[in-house]
N, C-alpha and C positions, 0 to 999 in steps of 0.2 A: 292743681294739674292744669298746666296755661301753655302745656305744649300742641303745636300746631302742624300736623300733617297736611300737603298738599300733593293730590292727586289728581293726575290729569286722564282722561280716558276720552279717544276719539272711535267713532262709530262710521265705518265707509261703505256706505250700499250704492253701487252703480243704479242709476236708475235707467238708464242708455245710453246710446254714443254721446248723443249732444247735454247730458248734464250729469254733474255729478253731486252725491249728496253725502252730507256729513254731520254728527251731531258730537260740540265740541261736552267735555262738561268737566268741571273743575269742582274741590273741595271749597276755592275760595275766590270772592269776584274777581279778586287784583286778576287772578292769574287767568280766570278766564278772557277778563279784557283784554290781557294781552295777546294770549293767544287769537281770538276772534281777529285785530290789529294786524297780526301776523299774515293771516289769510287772507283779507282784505285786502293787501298789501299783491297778495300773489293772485288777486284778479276776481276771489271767491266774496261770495255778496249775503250776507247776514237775512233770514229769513223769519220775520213776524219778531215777536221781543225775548228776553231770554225767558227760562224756567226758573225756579228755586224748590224745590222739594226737600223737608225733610224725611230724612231717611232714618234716623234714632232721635229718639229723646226717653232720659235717663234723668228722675227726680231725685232730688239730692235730700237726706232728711238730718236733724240731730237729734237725735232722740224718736222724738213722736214728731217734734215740729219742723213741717215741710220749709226748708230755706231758700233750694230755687231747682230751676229745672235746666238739664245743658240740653241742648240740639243740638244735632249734628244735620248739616242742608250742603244738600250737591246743586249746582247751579250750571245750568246748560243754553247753547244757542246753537239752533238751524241754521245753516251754512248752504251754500249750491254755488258750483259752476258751471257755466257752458260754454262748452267744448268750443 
């Protein structure tokens, strides 16, 4: 099983007039780099370094004998801009 889901989910909380905030987060770095790139681009300024969290891990066995373990990790960056 080597297939590869990528999921992007952005988080928009005003925080007032003069700034705006956002938390980018991606199933996979590529994509979050780019998006982050993206934003960057439109003025918005990356905030402290990114996250990685995993969210699953699922141990794989044969038999009795444990072979490996898959993770599954969402990976996120604080973003802001001012108004």
């Amino acid at each position: 099983m080597n297939s590869f889901i990528v999921s992007i989910f952005i988080s928009e909380i005003k925080i007032d007039t003069e700034m705006d905030y956002k938390v980018i987060s991606s199933s996979s770095p590529e994509t979050l780099s780019s998006r982050v790139m993206d934003y960057i681009k439109e003025g918005w300024e990356a905030i402290g370094s990114h996250q990685v969290v995993v969210t699953h891990q699922q141990n794989r066995f044969r038999g009795t004998q444990h072979t490996d373990t898959i993770s599954k990790t969402e990976y996120s960056q604080t973003i802001v801009k001012k108004s």
